[in-house]
C-alpha positions as YAML, in Angstrom:
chain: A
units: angstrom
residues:
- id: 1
  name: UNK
  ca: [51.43, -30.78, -9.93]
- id: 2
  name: UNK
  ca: [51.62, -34.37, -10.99]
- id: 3
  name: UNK
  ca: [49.24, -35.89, -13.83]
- id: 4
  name: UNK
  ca: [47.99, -39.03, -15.32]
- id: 5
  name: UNK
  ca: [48.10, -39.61, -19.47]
- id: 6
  name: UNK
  ca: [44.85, -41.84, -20.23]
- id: 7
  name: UNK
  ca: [44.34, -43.44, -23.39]
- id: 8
  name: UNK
  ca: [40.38, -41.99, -24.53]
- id: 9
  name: UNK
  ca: [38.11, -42.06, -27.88]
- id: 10
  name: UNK
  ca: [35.20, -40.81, -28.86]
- id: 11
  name: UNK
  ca: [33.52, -41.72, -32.33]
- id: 12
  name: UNK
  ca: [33.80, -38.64, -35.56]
- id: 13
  name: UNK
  ca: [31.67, -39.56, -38.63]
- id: 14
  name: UNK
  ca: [31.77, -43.15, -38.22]
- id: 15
  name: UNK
  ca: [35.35, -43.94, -37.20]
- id: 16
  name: UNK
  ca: [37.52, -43.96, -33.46]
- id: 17
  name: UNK
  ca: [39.19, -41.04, -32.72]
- id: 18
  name: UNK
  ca: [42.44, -41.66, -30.58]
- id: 19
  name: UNK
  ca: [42.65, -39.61, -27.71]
- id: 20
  name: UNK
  ca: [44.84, -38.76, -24.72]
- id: 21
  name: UNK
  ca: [43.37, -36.92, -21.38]
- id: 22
  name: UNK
  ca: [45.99, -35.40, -19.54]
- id: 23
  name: UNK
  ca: [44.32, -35.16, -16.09]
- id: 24
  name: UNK
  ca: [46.33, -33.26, -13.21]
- id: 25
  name: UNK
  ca: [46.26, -35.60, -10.35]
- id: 26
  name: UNK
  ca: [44.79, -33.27, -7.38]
- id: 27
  name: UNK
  ca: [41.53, -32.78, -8.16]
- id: 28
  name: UNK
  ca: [40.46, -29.02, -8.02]
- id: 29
  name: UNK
  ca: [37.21, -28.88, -5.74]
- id: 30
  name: UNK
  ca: [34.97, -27.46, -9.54]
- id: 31
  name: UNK
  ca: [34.94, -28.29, -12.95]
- id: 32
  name: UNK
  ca: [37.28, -26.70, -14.64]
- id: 33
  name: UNK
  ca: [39.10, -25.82, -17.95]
- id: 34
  name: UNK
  ca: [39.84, -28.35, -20.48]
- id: 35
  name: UNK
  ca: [42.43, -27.62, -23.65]
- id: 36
  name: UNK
  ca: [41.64, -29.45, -26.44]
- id: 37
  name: UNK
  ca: [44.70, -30.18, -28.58]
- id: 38
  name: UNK
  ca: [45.46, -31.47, -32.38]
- id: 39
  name: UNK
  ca: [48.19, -31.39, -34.89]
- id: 40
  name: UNK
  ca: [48.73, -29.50, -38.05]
- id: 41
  name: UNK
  ca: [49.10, -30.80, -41.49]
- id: 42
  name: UNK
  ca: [49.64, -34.62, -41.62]
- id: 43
  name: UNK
  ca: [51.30, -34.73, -38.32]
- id: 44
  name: UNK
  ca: [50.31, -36.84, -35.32]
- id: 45
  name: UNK
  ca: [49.69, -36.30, -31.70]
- id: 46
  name: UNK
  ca: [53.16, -38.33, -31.00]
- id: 47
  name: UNK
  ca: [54.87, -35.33, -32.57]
- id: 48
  name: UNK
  ca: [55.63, -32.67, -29.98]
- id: 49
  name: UNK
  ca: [52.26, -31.89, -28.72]
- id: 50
  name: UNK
  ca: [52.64, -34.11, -25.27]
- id: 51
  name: UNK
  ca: [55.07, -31.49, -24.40]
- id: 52
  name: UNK
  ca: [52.45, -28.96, -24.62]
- id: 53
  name: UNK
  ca: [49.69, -30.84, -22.45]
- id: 54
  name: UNK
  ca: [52.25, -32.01, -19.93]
- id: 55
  name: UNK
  ca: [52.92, -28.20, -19.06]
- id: 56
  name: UNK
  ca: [49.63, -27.15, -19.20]
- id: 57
  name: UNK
  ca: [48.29, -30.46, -16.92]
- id: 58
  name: UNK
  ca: [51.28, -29.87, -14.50]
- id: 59
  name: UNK
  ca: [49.52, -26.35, -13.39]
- id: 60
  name: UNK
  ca: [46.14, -28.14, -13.04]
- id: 61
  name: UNK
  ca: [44.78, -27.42, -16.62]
- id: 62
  name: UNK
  ca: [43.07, -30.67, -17.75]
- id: 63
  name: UNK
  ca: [43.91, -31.29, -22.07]
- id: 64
  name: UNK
  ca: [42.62, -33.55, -24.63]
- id: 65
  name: UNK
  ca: [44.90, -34.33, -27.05]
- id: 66
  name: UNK
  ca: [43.60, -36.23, -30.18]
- id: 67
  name: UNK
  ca: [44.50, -37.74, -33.81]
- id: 68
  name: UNK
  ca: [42.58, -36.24, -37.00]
- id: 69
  name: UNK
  ca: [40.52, -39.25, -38.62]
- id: 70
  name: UNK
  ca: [43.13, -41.15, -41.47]
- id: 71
  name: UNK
  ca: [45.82, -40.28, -39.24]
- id: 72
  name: UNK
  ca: [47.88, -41.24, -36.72]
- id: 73
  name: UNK
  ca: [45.96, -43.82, -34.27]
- id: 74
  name: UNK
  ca: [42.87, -42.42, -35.46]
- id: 75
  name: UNK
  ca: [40.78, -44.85, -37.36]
- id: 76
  name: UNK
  ca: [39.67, -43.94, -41.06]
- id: 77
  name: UNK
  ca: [39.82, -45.47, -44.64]
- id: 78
  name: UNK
  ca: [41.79, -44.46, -46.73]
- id: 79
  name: UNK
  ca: [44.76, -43.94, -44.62]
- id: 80
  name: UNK
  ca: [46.42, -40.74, -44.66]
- id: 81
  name: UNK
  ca: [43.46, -38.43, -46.32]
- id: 82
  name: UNK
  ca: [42.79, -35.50, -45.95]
- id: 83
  name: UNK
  ca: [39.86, -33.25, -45.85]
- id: 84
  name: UNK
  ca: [39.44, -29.80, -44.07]
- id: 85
  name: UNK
  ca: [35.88, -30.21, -43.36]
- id: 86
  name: UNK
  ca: [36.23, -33.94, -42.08]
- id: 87
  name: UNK
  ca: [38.86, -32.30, -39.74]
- id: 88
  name: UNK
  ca: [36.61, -29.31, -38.46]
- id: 89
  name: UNK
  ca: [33.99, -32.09, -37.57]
- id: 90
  name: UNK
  ca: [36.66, -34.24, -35.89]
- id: 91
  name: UNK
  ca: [37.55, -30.93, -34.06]
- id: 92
  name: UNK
  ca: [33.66, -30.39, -33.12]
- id: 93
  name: UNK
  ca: [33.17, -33.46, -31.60]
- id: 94
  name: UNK
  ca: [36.44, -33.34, -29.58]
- id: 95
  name: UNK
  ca: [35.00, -30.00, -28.02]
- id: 96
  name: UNK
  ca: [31.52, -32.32, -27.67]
- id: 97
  name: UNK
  ca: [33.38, -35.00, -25.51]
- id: 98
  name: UNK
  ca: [35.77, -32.79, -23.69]
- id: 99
  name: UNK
  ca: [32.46, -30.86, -22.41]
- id: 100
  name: UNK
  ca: [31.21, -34.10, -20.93]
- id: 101
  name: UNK
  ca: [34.09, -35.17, -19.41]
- id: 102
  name: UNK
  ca: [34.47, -35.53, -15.50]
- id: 103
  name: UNK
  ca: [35.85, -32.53, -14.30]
- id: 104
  name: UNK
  ca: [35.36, -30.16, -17.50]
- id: 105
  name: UNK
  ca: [33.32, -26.87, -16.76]
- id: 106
  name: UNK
  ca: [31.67, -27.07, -20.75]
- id: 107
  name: UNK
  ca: [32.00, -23.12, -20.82]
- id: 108
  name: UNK
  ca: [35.36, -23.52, -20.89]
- id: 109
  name: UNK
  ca: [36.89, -24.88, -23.71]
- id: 110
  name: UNK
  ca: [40.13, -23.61, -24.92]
- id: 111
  name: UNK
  ca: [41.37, -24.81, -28.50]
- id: 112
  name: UNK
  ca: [44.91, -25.38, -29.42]
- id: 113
  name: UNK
  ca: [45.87, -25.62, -33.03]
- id: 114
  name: UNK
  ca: [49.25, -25.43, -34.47]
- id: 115
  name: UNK
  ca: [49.88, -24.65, -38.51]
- id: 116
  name: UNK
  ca: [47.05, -25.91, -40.38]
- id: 117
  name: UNK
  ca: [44.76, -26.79, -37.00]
- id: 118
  name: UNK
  ca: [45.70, -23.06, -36.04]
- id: 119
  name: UNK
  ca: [43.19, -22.10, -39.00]
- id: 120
  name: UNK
  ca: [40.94, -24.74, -37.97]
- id: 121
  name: UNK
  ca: [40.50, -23.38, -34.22]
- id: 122
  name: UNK
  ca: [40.73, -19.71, -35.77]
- id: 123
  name: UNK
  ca: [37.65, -20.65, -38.33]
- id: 124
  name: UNK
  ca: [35.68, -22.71, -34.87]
- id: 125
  name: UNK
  ca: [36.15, -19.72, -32.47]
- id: 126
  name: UNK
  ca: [34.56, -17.50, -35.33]
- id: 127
  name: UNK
  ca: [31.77, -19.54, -35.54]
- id: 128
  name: UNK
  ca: [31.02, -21.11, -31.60]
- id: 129
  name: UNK
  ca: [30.98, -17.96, -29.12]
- id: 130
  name: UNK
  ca: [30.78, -20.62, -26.85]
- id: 131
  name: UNK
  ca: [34.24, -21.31, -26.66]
- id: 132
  name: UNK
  ca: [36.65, -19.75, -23.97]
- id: 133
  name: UNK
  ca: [39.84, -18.87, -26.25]
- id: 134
  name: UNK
  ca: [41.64, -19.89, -28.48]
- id: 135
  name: UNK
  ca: [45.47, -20.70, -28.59]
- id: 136
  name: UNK
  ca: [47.05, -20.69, -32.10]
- id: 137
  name: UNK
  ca: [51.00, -21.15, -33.08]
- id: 138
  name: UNK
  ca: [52.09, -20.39, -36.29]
- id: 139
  name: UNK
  ca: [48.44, -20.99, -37.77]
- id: 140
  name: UNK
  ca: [47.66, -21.16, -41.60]
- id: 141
  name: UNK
  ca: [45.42, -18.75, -42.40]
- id: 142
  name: UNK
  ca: [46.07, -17.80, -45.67]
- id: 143
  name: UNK
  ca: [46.48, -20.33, -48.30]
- id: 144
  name: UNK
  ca: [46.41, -18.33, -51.06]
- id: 145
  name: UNK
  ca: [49.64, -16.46, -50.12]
- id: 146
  name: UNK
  ca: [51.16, -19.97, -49.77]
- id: 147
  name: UNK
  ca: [49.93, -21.14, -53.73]
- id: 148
  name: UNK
  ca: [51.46, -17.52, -54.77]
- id: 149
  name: UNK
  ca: [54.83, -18.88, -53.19]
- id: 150
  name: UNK
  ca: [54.98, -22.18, -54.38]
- id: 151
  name: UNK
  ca: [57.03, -22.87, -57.30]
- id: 152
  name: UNK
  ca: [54.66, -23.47, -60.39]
- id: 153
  name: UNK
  ca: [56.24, -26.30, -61.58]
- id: 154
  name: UNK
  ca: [55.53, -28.17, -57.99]
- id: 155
  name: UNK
  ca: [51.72, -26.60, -58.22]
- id: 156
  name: UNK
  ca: [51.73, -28.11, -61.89]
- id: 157
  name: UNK
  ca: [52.63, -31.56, -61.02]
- id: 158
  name: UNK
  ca: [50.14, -31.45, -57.63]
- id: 159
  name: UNK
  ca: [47.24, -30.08, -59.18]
- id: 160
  name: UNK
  ca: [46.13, -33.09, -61.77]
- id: 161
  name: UNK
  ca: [46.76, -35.47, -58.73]
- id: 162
  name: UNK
  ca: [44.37, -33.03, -56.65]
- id: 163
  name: UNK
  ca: [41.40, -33.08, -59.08]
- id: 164
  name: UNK
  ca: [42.53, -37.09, -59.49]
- id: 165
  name: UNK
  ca: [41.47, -37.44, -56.32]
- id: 166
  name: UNK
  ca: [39.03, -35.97, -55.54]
- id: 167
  name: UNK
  ca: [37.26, -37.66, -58.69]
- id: 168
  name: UNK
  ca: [37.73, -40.79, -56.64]
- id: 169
  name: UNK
  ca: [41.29, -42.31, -57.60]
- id: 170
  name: UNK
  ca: [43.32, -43.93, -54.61]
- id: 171
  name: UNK
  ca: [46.06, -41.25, -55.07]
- id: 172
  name: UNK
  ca: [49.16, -40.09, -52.32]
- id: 173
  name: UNK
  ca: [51.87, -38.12, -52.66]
- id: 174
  name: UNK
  ca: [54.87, -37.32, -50.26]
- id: 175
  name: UNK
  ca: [54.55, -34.87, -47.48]
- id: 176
  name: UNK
  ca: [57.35, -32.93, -47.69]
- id: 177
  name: UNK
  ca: [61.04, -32.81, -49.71]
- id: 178
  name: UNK
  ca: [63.72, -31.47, -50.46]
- id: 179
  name: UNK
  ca: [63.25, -28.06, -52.70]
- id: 180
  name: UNK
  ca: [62.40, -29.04, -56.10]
- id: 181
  name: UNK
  ca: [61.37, -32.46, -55.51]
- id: 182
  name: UNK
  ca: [57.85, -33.44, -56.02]
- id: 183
  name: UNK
  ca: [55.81, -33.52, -52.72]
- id: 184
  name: UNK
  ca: [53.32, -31.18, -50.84]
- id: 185
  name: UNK
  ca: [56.00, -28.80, -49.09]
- id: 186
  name: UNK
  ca: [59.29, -28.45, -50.36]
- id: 187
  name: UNK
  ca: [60.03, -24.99, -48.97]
- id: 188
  name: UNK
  ca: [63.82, -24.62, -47.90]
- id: 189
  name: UNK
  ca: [64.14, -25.98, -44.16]
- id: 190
  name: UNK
  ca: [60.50, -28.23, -44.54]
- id: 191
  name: UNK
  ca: [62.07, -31.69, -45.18]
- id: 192
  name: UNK
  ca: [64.02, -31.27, -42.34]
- id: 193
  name: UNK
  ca: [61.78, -29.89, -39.80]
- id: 194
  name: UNK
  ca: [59.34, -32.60, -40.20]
- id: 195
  name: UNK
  ca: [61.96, -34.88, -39.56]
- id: 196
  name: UNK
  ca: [63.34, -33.18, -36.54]
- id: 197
  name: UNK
  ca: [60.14, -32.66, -35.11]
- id: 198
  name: UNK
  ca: [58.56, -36.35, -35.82]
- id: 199
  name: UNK
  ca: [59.03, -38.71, -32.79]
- id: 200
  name: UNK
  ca: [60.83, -41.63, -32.36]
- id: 201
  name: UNK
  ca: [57.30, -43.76, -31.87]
- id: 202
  name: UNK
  ca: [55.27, -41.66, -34.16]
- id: 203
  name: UNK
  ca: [53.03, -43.70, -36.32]
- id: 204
  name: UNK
  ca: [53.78, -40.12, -39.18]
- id: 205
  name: UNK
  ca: [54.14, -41.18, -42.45]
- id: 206
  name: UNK
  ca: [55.13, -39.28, -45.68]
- id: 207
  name: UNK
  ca: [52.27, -39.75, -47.26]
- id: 208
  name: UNK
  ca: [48.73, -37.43, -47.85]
- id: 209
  name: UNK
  ca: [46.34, -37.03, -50.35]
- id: 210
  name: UNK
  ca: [46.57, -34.42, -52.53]
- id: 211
  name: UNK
  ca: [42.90, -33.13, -53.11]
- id: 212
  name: UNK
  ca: [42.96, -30.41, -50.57]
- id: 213
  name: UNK
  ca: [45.32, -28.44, -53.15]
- id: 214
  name: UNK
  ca: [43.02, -28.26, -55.82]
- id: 215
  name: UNK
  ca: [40.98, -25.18, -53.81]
- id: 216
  name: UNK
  ca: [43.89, -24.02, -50.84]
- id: 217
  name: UNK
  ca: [43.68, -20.60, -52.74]
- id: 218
  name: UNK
  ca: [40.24, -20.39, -51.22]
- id: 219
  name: UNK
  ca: [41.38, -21.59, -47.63]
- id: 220
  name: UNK
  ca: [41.51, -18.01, -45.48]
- id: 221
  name: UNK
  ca: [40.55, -18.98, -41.39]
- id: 222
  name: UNK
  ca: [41.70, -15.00, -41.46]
- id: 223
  name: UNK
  ca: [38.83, -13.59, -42.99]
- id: 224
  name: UNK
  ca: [36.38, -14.61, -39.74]
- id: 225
  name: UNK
  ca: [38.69, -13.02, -37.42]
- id: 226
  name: UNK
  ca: [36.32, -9.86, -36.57]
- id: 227
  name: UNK
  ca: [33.87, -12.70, -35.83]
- id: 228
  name: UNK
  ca: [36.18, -13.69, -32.83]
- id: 229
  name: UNK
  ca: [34.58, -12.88, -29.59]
- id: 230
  name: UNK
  ca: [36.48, -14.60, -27.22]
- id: 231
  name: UNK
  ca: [40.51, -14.00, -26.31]
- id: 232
  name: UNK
  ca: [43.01, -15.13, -29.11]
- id: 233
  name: UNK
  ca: [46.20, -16.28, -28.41]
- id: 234
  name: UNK
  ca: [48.59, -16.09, -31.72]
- id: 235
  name: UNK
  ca: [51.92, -16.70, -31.63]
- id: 236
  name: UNK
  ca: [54.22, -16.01, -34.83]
- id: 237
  name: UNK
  ca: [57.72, -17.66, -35.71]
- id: 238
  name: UNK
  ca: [59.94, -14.96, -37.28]
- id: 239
  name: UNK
  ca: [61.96, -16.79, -39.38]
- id: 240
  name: UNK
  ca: [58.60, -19.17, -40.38]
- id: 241
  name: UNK
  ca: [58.41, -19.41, -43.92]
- id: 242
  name: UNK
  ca: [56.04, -22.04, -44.01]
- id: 243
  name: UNK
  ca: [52.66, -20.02, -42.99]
- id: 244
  name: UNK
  ca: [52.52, -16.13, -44.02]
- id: 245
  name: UNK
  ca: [53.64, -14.07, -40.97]
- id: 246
  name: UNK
  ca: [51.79, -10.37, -42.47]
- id: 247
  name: UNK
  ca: [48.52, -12.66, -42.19]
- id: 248
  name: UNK
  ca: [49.45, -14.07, -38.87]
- id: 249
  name: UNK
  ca: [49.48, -10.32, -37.76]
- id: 250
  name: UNK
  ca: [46.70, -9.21, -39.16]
- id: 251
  name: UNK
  ca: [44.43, -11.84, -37.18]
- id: 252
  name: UNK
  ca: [46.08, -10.85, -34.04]
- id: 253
  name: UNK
  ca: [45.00, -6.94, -35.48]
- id: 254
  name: UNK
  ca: [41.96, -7.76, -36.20]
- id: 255
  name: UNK
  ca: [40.31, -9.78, -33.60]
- id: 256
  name: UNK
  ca: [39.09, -7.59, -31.03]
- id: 257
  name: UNK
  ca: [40.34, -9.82, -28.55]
- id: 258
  name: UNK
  ca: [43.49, -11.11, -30.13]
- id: 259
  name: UNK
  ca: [47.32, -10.78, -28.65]
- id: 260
  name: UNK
  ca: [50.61, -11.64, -30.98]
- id: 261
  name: UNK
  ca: [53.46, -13.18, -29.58]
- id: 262
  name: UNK
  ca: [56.84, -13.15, -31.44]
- id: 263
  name: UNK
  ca: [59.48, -16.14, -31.16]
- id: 264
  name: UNK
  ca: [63.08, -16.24, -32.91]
- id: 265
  name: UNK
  ca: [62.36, -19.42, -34.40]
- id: 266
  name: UNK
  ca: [60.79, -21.36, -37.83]
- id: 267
  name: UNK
  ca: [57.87, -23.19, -38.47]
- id: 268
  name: UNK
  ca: [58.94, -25.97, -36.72]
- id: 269
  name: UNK
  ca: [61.07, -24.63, -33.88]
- id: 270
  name: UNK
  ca: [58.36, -24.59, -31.49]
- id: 271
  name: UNK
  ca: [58.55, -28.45, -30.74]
- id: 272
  name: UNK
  ca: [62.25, -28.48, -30.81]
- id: 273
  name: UNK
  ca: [65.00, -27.56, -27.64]
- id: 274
  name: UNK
  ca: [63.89, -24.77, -24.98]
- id: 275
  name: UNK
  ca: [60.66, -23.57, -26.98]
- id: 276
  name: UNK
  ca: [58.04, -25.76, -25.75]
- id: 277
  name: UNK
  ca: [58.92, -24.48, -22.88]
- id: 278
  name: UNK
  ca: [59.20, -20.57, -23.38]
- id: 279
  name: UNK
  ca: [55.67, -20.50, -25.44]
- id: 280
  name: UNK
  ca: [53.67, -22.60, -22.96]
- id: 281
  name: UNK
  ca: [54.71, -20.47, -20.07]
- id: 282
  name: UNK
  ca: [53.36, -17.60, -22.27]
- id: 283
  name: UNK
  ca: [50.57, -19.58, -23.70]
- id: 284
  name: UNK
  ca: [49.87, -20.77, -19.73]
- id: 285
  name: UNK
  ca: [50.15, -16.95, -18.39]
- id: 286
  name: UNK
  ca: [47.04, -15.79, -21.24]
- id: 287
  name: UNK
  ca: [45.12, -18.40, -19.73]
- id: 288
  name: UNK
  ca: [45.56, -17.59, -15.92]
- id: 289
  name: UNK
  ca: [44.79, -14.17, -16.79]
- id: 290
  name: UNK
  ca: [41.56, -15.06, -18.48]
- id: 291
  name: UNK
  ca: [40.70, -17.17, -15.66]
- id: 292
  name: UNK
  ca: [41.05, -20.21, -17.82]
- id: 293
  name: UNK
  ca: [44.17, -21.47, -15.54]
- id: 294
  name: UNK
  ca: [44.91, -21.70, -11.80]
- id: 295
  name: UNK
  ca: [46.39, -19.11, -10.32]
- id: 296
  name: UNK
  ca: [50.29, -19.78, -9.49]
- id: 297
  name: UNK
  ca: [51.13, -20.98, -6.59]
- id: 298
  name: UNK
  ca: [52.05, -18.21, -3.55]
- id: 299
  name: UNK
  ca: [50.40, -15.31, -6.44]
- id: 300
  name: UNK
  ca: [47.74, -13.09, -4.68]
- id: 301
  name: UNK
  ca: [45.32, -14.96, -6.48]
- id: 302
  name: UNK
  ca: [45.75, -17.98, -4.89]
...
């Protein structure tokens, strides 16, 4: 099925939030489903996700796509912040304007969140039993697993910039680096996946504010996921070093709705080659047989 991309925006807090609508062409004959789509830590909606919502608009499946405030085209001063709460809002009123959109049955609202927006959807779903499902790849749900990994002489040299910050100083420090240089993620293979998976016309930049770090211990989307009454989609990367895959299986465990899916690939993989294709098909199959996707063509469905 063909599709149009249209530039959107809808207002979080006081600032524009940048938006793309991926609407299928053919017009189904009721309101439908609508995905609603952001990127993980620092990363933009330039960087891999049109590959999603193009697969999931070419079976009829209308998707919002949109940039966290500070980031990307989002508006937002200072650039490059970040705050988990300011993001969860950002999220809430993306599911707000997707409901009112032409074409968008409001009881279904599927979330898609990748790394650190696949604990953001995971905490949303917990909390809005309004929402249709969830999708989340690779999602951060434990972040004290990740501060028990992290090599204490990068946590020493983050957290004074942290509490810095959040005092009110201006301060940035790089994304990601090499292991043992002094940035946010310097895991073995980081550096280079954010470069592999950034595109060529991606406003990204290397850049965040540090204050999130002075309470990640305390950041654990897992610990709602009993509260999850609608289906979960989770999908683990088995050589993914990044997130904590023993917590990425226990929220697939332990939401009575939840279903893991295991992929031969990293924590950046997913964006990269064949994979956007393999896990969309898989992601797009959940949703048909929740009703949240068209039937295939020629199926006895249809």
């Amino acid at each position: 099925m063909a599709f149009a991309r249209i530039d959107v925006s809808f207002t979080s807090g006081s600032d524009e939030i940048a938006a793309w609508h991926f609407a299928p062409s053919e017009a189904a004959s009721e309101p439908g489903p609508c995905v609603v789509m952001a990127h993980g830590f620092s990363l933009t909606r330039h960087d891999g996700l049109a590959a999603y919502a193009e697969r999931f608009a070419a079976v009829g499946v209308r998707v919002l796509v949109f940039d966290h405030r500070f980031l990307g085209d989002s508006g937002g001063a200072p650039r490059q912040r970040f705050r988990i709460a300011a993001q969860r809002e950002d999220w809430c009123n993306a599911i707000a304007y997707a409901r009112r959109m032409d074409g968008v049955d409001p009881e279904r609202i599927v979330l898609w969140g990748y790394s650190f927006s696949g604990g953001h959807v995971t905490t949303l779903v917990a909390r809005d039993q309004r929402l249709a499902a969830a999708l989340a790849l690779c999602p951060f749900v434990n972040g004290l697993q990740r501060a028990l990994r992290t090599r204490p002489a990068t946590t020493a040299w983050i957290l004074p910039r942290a509490f810095a910050e959040l005092a009110g100083r201006q301060v940035q420090i790089p994304v990601t680096g090499s292991p043992g240089a002094r940035a946010a993620m310097t895991f073995p293979g980081e550096a280079d996946g954010f470069a592999r998976t950034v595109g060529p016309d991606s406003p990204w930049r290397n850049q965040i504010s540090p204050g999130v770090f002075a309470t990640i211990v305390f950041h654990r989307p897992l610990s709602g996921a009993k509260r999850i009454t609608c289906p979960l989609w989770v999908g683990l990367g088995e050589r993914d070093i990044t997130v904590h895959g023993p917590s990425i299986q226990r929220l697939a465990e332990r939401a009575p709705y939840g279903e893991l899916y295991r992929y031969p690939y990293d924590h950046f993989e997913p964006f990269l080659g064949d994979a956007p294709d393999r896990i969309a098909a898989d992601q797009i199959g959940f949703l048909r047989r929740h009703g949240l996707a068209p039937p295939q063509a020629g199926s006895a469905a249809a």
